[in-house]
Legacy VTK file of the C-alpha trace (Angstrom):
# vtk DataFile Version 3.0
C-alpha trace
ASCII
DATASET POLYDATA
POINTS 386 float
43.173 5.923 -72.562
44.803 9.619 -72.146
42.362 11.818 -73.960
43.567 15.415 -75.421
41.076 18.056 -75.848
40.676 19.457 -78.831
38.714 22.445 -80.457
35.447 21.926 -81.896
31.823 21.422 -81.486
31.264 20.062 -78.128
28.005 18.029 -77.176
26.147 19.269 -73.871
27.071 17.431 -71.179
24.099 18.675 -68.972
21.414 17.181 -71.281
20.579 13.587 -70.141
21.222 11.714 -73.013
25.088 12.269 -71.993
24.312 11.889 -68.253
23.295 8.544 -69.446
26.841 7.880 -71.093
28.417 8.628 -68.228
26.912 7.009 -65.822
27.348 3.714 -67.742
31.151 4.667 -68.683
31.954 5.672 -64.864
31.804 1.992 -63.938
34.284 1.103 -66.175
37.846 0.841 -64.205
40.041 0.465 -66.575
41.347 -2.693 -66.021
41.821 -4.268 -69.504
40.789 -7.388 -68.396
38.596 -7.139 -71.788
41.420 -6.219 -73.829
42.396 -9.764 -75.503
38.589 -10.959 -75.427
37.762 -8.194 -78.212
38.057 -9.159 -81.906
38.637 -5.677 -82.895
41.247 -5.296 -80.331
42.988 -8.580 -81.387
43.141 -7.362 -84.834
44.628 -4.495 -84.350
46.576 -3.984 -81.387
45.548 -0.529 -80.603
43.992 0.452 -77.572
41.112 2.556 -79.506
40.243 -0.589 -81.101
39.523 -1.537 -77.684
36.528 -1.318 -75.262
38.142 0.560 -72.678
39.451 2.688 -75.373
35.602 3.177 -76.894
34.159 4.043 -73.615
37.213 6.573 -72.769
36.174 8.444 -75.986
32.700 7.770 -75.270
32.263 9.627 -71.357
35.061 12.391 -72.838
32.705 13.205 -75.544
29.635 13.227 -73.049
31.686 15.164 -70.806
32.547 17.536 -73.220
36.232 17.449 -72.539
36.962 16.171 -76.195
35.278 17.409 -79.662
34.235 14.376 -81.459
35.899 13.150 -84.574
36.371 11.312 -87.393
38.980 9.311 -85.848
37.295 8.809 -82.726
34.077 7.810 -84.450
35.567 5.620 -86.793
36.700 3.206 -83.836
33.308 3.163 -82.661
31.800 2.334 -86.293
34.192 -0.657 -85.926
32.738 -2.053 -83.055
30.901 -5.339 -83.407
28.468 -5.339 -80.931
29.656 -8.912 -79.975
29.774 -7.839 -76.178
32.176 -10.296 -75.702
33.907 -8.114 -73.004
30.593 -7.881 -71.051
31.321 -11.801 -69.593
34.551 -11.058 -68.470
34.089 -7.608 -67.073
34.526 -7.535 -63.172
32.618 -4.416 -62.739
29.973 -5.269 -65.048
29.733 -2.660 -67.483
26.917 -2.936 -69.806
28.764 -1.792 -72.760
25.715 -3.003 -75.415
23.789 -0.501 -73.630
26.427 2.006 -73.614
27.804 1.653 -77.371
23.623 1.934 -78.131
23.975 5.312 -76.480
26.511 6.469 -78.105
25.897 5.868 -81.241
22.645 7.154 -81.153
24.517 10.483 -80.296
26.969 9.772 -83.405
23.846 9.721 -86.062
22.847 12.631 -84.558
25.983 15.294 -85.326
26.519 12.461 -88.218
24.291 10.266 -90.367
25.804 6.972 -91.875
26.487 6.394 -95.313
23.387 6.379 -98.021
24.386 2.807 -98.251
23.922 1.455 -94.949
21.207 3.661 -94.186
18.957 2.017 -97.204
20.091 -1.287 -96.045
18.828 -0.562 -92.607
15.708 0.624 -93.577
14.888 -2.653 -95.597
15.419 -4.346 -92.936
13.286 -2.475 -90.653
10.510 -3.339 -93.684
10.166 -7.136 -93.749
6.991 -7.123 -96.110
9.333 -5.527 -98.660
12.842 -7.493 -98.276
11.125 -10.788 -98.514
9.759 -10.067 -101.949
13.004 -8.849 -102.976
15.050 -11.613 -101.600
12.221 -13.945 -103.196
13.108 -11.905 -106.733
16.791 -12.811 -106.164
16.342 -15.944 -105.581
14.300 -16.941 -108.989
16.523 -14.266 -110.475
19.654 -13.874 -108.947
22.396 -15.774 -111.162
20.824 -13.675 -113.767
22.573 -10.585 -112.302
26.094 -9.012 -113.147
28.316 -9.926 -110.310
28.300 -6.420 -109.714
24.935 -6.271 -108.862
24.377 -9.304 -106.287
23.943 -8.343 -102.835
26.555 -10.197 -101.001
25.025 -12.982 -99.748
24.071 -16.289 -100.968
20.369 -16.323 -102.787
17.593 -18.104 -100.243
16.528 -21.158 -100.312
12.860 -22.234 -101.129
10.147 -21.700 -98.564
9.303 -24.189 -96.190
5.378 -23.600 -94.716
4.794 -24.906 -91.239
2.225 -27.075 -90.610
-0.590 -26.491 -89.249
-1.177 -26.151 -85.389
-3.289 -29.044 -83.662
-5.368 -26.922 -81.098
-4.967 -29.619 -78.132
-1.627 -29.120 -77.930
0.550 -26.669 -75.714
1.557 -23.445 -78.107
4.856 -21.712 -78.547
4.914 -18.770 -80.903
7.961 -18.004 -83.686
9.707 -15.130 -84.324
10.410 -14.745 -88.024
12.931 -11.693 -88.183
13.824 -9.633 -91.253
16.366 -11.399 -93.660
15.266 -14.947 -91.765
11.879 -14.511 -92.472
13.306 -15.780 -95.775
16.281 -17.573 -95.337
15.239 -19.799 -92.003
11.912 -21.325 -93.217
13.326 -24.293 -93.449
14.845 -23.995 -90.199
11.238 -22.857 -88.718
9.461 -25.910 -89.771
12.389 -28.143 -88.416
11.796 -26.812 -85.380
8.189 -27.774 -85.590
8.935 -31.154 -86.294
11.255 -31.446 -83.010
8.551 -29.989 -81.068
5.694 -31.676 -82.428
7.936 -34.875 -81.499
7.766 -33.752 -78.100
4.092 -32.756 -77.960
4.485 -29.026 -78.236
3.237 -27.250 -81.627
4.020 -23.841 -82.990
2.604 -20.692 -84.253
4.101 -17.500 -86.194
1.744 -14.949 -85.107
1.111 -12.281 -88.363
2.227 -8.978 -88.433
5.860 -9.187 -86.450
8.860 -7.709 -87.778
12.429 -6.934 -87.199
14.006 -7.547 -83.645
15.495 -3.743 -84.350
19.036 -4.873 -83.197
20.338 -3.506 -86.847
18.421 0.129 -85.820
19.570 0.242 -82.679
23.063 -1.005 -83.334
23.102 2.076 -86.145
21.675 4.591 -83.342
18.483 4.818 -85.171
16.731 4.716 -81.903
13.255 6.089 -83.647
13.139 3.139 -86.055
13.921 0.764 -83.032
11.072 1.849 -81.127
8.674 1.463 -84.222
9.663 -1.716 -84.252
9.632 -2.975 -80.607
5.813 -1.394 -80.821
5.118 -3.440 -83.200
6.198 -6.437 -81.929
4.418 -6.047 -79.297
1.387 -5.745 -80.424
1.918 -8.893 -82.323
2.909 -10.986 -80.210
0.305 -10.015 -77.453
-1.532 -12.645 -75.721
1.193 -15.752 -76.002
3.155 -17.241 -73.134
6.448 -17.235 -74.440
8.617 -17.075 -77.916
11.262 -19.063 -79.328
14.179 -17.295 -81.209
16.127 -18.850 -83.570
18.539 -16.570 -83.886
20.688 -15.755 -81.329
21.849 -12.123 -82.452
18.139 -10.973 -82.350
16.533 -12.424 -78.895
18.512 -9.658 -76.671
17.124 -7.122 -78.662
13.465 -9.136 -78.840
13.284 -9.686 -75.325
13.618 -5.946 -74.161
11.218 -5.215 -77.350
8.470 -7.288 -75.926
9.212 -5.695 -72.292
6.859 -7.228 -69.609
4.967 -9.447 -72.163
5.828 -12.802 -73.034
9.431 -14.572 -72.495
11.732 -15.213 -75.228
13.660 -18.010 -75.010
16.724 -19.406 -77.402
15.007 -22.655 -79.653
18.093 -24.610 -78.597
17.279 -23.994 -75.032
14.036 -24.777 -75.398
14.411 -28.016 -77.607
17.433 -29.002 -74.404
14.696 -29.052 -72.128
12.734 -31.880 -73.864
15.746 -33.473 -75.026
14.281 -36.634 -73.245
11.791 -36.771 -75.749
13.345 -36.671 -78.751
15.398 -40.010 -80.182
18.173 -39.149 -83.186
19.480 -41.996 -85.856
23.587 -42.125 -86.166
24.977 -39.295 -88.444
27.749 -39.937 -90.697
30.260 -37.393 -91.676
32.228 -34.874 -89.633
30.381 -31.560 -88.579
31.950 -28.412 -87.441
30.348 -26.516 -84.909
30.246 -22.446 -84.896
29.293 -20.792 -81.753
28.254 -16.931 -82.753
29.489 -14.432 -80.212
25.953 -13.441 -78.782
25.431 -17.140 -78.383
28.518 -17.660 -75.936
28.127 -13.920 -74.243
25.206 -12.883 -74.495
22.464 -15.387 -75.081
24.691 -18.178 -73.606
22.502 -21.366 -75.290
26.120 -23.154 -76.402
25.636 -25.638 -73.350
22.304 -26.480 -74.531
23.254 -26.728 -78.108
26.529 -28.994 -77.207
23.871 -31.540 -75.051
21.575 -31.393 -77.878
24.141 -32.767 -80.208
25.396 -35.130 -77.707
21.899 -36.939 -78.333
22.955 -37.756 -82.017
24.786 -41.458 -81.577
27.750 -41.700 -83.767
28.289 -37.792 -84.346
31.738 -36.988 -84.882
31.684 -33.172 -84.003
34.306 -30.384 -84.135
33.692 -27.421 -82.449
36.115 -24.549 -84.199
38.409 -22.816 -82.007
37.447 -19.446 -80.612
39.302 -16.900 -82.736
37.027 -13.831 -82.432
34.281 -12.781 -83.910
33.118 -13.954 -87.712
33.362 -10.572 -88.483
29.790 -10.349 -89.308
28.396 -8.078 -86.460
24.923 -7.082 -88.447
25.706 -4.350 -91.108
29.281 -4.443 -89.843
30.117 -7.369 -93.245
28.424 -3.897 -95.593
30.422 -0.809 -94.009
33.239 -2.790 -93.561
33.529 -5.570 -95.878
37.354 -5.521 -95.545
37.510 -6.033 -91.863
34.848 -8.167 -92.038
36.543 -10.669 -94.133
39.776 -10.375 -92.073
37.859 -11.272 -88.970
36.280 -14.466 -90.884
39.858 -15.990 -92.693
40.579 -17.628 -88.912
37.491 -19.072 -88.865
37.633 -20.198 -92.492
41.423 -21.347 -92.248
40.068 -23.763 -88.712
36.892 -24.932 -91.004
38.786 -25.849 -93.556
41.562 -27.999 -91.805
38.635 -29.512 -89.727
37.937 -32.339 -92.055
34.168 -31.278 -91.823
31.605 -32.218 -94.196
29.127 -29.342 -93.334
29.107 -26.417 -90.619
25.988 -25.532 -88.410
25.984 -22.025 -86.350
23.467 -20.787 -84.712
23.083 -17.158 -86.045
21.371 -15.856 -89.239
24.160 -13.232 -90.052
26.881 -15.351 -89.227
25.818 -17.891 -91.588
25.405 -15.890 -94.057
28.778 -14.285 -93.880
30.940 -17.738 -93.209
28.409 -18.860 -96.449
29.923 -16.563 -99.068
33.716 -17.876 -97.553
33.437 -21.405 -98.171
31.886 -23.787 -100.225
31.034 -26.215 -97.265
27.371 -26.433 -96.809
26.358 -24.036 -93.529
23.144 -24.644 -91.716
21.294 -23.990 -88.234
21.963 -26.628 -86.349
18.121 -27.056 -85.835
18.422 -28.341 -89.315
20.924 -31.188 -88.701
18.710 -32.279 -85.453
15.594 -32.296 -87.547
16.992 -34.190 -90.599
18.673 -37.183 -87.569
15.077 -37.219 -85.707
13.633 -40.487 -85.759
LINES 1 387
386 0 1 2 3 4 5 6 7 8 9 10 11 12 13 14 15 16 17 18 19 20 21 22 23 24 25 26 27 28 29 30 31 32 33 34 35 36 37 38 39 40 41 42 43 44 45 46 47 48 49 50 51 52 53 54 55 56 57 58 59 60 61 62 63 64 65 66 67 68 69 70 71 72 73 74 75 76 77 78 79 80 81 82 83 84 85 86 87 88 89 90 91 92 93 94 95 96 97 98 99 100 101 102 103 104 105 106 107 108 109 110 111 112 113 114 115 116 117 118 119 120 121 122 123 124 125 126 127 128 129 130 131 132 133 134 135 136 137 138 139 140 141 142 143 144 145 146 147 148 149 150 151 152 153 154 155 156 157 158 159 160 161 162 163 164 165 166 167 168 169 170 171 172 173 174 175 176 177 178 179 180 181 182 183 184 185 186 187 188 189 190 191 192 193 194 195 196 197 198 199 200 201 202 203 204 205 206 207 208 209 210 211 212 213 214 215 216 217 218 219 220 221 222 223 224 225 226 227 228 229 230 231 232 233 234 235 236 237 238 239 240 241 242 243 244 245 246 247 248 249 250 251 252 253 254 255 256 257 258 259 260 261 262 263 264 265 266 267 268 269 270 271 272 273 274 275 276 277 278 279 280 281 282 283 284 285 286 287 288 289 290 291 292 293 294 295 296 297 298 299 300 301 302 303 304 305 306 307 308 309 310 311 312 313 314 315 316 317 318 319 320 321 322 323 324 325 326 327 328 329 330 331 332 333 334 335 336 337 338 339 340 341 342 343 344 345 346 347 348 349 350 351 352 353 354 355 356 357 358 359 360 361 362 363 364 365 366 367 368 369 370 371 372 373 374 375 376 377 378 379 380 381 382 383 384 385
């Protein structure tokens, strides 16, 4: 993308923060090859909207040939984070690392609104969200419209039961907003193991993956929260994540200390194990973006389902991103919703009875679109086990 100095303040492009930028941004060649993978791109047809675009603006900022501005930054607040061009990219640029970067740089000559800023810190504070999503949902259809947050109230908690100590041990990661909303989906994923001879914990004292923090380029906040991770989930062997937008972001948290795995990858590999009664009804199938680029459990998930006799499953054509993309569906509720209608428009001449997707956030935001029931698939596997 031709870039056009301008006048202004001008970052310095000795310091190694922007080194950093670079370096990642030199290995981009400009090919486009990423061009009609990226949601943002697709919706808008401009090459800013693009990644090659982003990481043009990106190394010319670093490089301090181009000012920063409001225009330039406001194409890089649109970005999703999906990394859907990272697959497809044939000299494997690691453009969740770079857009990371760079907008830690952009909260740093720039905070983000009050708005998303409060929203990120309650969701870098787990042990105060859940009471307040556990106030919303006793209270919630009690509020003015005007005053619900916008997303559907959470269901009732589901404890899991307790551990047997003979048994082999996995540990849990709980998450922010689905500490609350995937309970349910927790203990269902007890129940598969516990089929299979394998019990779970949720070791105390974890929080957020940080993917929100870092995502916003509050790098401080993100290392908080990687620490203490850590520290709570020192000593086991390896953790399941049920959430596929949070185990990238988990795994380089918990560094050199135990694996995280995908559930659905770990539930494929005892698939043997586990026997399923017929389902009735048509279900649609979701795959989140960090589930086909990044985490890349969709084969699993597709063989797990493939166990259930009788299932007549739909898997909704790729159109892009939900739109979703963490705090994207807050600062940008318009796009966000523009991104979803495809996905809506496919669910809705599916014939499906009920939708399962693999991602907390996504869920949530193809929830308040439809009134088809939406659910980890986790869920539907549990509720078939016989």
């Amino acid at each position: 993308m031709p870039v056009t100095p301008v006048q202004g303040p001008r970052p310095a492009p000795e310091s190694p923060a922007a080194h950093g930028l670079v370096a990642l941004a030199d290995r981009c060649v400009q090919c486009g090859l990423c061009l009609p993978h990226c949601p943002t791109y697709r919706l808008d047809r401009s090459e800013a909207e693009s990644p090659r675009g982003r990481i043009a603006y990106v190394k010319a900022v670093a490089e301090g040939r181009l000012a920063p501005s409001p225009a330039g930054d406001a194409h890089l607040d649109h970005c999703l984070g999906c990394r859907r061009c990272e697959p497809v990219c044939p000299a494997g640029v690691s453009y969740g690392e770079l857009l990371v970067g760079a907008r830690t740089a952009q909260v740093q000559r720039q905070p983000p609104p009050r708005r998303l800023r409060w929203a990120g810190a309650l969701l870098a504070r787990p042990a105060l969200l859940g009471p307040l999503l556990d106030l919303y949902r006793h209270l919630g259809g009690m509020l003015p419209r005007a005053l619900r947050p916008p997303l559907p109230r959470p269901p009732a908690p589901v404890p899991l039961a307790a551990p047997v100590l003979a048994a082999p041990t996995l540990a849990l990661f709980s998450g922010c907003v689905a500490d609350r909303y995937e309970s349910g989906s927790r203990a269902a994923l007890a129940r598969l193991l516990a089929r299979a001879g394998i019990q779970v914990v949720q070791p105390a004292g974890q929080t957020c993956c940080g993917a929100a923090a870092a995502h916003a380029g509050d790098a401080a906040t993100a290392t908080r929260l990687a620490t203490t991770n850590r520290a709570a989930f020192a000593g086991q062997d390896r953790v399941l994540c049920l959430a596929s937008g949070c185990q990238d972001s988990l795994a380089r948290s918990l560094g050199e200390g135990p694996a995280v795995e995908d559930a659905l990858q770990a539930l494929d590999r005892v698939g043997d194990r586990l026997s399923f009664r017929p389902a009735r009804g048509r279900v649609a199938l979701h795959l989140p973006c960090t589930q086909r680029s990044v985490v890349r459990s969709d084969a699993a998930l597709r063989r797990l389902l493939a166990r259930v006799p009788g299932l007549d499953l739909v898997e909704l054509p790729d159109t892009g991103c939900c739109g979703a993309a963490g705090l994207h569906q807050l600062a940008e509720p318009a796009r966000a919703a523009a991104l979803r209608q495809p996905l809506l428009e496919a669910l809705a001449a599916s014939g499906a009875t009920e939708l399962v997707s693999a991602n907390i956030g996504c869920r949530l935001h193809l929830a308040g679109g439809t009134t088809i029931p939406v659910r980890h698939p986790i869920d539907f596997l549990a509720e078939h086990l016989t």
